[in-house]
N, C-alpha and C positions, 0 to 999 in steps of 0.2 A: 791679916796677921802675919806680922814677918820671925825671921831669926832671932827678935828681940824677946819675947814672948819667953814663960818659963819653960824652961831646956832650952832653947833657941840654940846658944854657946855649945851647947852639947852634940847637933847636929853632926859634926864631923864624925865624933867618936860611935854614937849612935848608926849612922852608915856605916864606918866600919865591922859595927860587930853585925848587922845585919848580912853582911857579906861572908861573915865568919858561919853564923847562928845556918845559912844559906846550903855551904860547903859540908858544915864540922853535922847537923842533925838534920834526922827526917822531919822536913816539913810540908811534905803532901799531906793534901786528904786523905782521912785513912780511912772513910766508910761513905764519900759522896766522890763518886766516877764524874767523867764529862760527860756522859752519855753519850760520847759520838760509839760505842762498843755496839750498839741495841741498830744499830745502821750499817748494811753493805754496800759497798760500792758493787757496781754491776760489773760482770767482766765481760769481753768480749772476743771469744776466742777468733771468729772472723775478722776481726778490726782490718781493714782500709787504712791505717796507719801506718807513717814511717817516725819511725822514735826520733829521729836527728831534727825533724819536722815541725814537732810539737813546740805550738808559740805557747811559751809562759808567761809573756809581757799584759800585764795591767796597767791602768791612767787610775791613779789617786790622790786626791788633793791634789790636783791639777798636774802633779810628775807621770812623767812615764818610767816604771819598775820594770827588769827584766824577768820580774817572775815577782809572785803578787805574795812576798813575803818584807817580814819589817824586823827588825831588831827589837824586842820589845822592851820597856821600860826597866831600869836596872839600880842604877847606881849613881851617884855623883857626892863630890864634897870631900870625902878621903883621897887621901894621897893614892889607895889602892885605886880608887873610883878613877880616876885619869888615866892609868894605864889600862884599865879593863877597857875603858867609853874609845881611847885611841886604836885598840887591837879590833874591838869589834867595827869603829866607824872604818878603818883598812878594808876588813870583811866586806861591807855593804855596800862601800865604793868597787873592789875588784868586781862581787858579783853584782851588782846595779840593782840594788835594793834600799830598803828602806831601812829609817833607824829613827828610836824613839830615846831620848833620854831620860834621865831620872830625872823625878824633882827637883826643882831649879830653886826649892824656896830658901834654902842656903845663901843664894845670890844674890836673894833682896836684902840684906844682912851686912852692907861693907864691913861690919866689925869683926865678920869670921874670916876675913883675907882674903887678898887674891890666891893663894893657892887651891880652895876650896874653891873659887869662880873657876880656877882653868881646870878645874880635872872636867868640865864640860866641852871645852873647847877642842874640836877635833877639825872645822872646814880647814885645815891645812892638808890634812893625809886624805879627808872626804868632801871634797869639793861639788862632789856632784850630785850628791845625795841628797834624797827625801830627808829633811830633818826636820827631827818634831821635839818642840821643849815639850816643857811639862810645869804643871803648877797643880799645887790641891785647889777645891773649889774652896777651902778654909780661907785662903790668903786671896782667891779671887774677889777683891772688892774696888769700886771705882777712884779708893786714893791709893793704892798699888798699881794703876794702873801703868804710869809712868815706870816706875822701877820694872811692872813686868814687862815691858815693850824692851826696856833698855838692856835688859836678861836675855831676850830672845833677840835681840841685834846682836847683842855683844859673840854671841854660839852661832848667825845666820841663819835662825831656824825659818823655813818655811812655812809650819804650820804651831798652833800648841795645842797641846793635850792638857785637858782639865781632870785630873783625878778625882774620884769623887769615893770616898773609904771611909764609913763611918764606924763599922765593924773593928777596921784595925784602929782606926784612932781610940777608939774604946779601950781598946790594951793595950793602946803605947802610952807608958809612962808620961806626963802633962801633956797628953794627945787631946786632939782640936775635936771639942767631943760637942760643940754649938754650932749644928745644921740649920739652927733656925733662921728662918731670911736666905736662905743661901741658894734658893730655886729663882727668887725673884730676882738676886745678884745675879746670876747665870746667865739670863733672860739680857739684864741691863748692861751686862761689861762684856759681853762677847759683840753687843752691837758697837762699844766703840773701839775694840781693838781692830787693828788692821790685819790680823793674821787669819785665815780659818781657824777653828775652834775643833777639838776631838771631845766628844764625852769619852772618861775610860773609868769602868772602876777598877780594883786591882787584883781580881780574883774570887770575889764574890758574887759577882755576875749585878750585870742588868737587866730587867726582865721585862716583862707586858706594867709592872705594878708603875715603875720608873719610869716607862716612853707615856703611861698616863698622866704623871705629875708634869711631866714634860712638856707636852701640851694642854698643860690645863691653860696658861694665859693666850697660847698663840696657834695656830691653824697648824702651822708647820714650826720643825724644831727650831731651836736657836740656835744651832750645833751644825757645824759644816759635815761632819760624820759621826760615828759609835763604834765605840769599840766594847763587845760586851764584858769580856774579863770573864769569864764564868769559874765556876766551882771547879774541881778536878785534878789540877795541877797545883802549884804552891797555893799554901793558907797564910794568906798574910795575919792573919789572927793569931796561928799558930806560929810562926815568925814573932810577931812581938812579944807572944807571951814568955818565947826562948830567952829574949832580950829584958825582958823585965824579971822574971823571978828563975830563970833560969832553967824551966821546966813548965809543961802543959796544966795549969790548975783546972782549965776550964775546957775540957774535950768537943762536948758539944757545942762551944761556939768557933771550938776551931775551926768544926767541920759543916759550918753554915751557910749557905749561899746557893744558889743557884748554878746546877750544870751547864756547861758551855753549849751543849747543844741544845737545851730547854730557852734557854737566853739567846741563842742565836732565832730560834725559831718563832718565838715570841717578837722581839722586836722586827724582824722582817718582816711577820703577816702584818705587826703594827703601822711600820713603816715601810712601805716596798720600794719605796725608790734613793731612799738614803744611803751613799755608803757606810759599809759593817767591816770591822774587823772581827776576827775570831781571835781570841788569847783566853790563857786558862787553861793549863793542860794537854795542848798540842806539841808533843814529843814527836810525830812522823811526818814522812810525807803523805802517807796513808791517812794522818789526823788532817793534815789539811787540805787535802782532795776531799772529803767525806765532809769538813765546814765550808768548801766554797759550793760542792752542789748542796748544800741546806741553806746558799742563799748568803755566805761573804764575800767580800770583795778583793779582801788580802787578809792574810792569818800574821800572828806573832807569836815570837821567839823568845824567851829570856832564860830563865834559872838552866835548864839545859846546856846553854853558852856558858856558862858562870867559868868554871874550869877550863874551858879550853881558852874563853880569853884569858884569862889570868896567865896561860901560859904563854900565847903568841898570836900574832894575829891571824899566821898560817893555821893553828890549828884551830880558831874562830874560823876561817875560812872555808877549811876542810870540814869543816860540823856542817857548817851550811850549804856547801855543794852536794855533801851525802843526800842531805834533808829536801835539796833543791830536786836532785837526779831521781828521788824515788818520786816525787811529786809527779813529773814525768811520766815516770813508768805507768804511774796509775792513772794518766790521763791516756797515754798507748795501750795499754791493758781495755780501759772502756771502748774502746776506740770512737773520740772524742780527738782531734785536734787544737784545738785553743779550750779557754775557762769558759767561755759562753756557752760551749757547747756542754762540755759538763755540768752549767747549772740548768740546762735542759734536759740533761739524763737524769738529776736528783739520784737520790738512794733511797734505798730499801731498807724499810722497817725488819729489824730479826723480830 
């Protein structure tokens, strides 16, 4: 299903105001946490570490990252959307990270313009980065495939991330509300694309229920990695309904979904040797030292940035050094020297 589809046309306007709806109203969770708060990281007042020391460098989808953090999925298609995606991919090339972009399904759409294609386009300023498209699994079908290969050449993505949000499509006005078929598409069109594949949902988390559907036809996933998205941080729910009636009608399904740390924990025992991202509510370096000893591999970043990219890319930059230097600290604090070591210390139950 592409841009043609009703509202399709509207696409632009529609990310706009989600960028607005993002900055301008609260839309966190207002009564489900991430649960990583119920979990301490261990300290170590003896540590055998030297802080200058500590390797942050992870291997993901086949890059090497200078610290196991991603840009996480945001924006595209508005004129706004191109200067935020340019500020942040600056960010992810100085600090050698990674970066996920917004839904690309705008792009399969030549009717909404090139303008709407390049606010995705950044490998000029970020050449070296992890880049990762994005597509809902709505549009993931085998006669899209062409068009999404040519989406993901046209930006040099590395890899693509398959959204998968049926909560928010529920409340986005002509949102893609027919999942049916869409597990055995999953299964079919990641085997003929050439790119690795991410499952991500968008903040409602994935859980033990989902890595079961998952493998229901095949032994092992069809998914190069996961990224759980959990509950805790932005409610995409709560987000559209800002956008459609201008106001929360429906509270408890804002606040629906799965905490990031319940969703990290569940798919790891499910799967142990899969790469995990953590997203959903990871505001510190403290949130993402406490999701990689529960077993991720690299954490993500978005609504947080929102602001500072819109302002520059310097201060995208500076958000993420902060974010990068306490990550640090808390692996000197354990005294732990690299991530490995760390997911061998885990954390403590409060």
């Amino acid at each position: 299903m592409d841009g043609s589809t009703p509202g399709g046309r509207d696409i632009p306007r529609r990310k706009r105001r989600h960028i607005d709806v993002c900055l301008e109203e609260d839309v966190s969770f207002q009564r489900v946490s991430t649960g990583l708060e119920r979990y301490r990281l261990p300290y170590n007042a003896l540590t055998q570490t030297n802080l200058d020391d500590i390797d942050l460098s992870a291997e993901f989808l086949g890059s090497r990252l200078r610290a196991p953090v991603l840009v996480g999925a945001m924006t595209g298609g508005a004129k706004l959307s191109g200067t935020i995606n340019r500020n942040l991919a600056t960010a992810a090339q100085a600090l050698g990270i990674g970066m996920m972009l917004g839904s690309q399904r705008v792009m399969l759409d030549s009717a909404l313009g090139e303008q709407a294609a390049d606010s995705f386009v950044v490998r000029d300023v970020a050449p070296d980065v992890l880049l990762i498209g994005n597509i809902g699994l709505s549009q993931l079908t085998k006669d899209a495939v062409p068009d999404i290969v040519q989406a993901l050449d046209r930006v040099g993505a590395n890899a693509l991330a398959v959204h998968t949000n049926p909560l928010q499509e529920a409340m986005q006005h002509h949102g893609d509300t027919d999942f049916a078929g869409s597990l055995d598409r999953l299964h079919d069109v990641t085997a003929m694309l050439k790119y690795p594949v991410l499952l991500k949902e968008v903040g409602h988390g994935i859980g033990a229920t989902a890595v079961t559907d998952l493998l229901r036809l095949t032994d092992e996933p069809p998914v190069a990695a996961i990224d759980v998205a959990g509950a805790g941080g932005t409610s995409w729910s709560r987000v559209e309904q800002f956008v459609r009636y201008g106001e929360v009608r429906y509270p408890d399904l804002a606040d629906w979904g799965i905490p990031t740390a319940q969703a990290l924990v569940e798919v790891r025992t499910a799967l142990p040797k899969i790469p995990l991202v953590a997203s959903g509510g990871i505001r510190t370096g403290m949130d993402a030292a406490k999701a990689i000893a529960l077993g991720a591999d690299v954490v993500a970043v978005a609504r947080p940035l929102l602001a500072a990219a819109i302002e520059s890319a310097g201060a995208a930059t500076e958000w993420l050094q902060r974010f990068i230097d306490e990550l640090r600290i808390c692996l000197h604090g354990c005294g732990t020297a690299d991530l490995r070591g760390l997911r061998r210390l885990g954390v403590t139950p409060i």
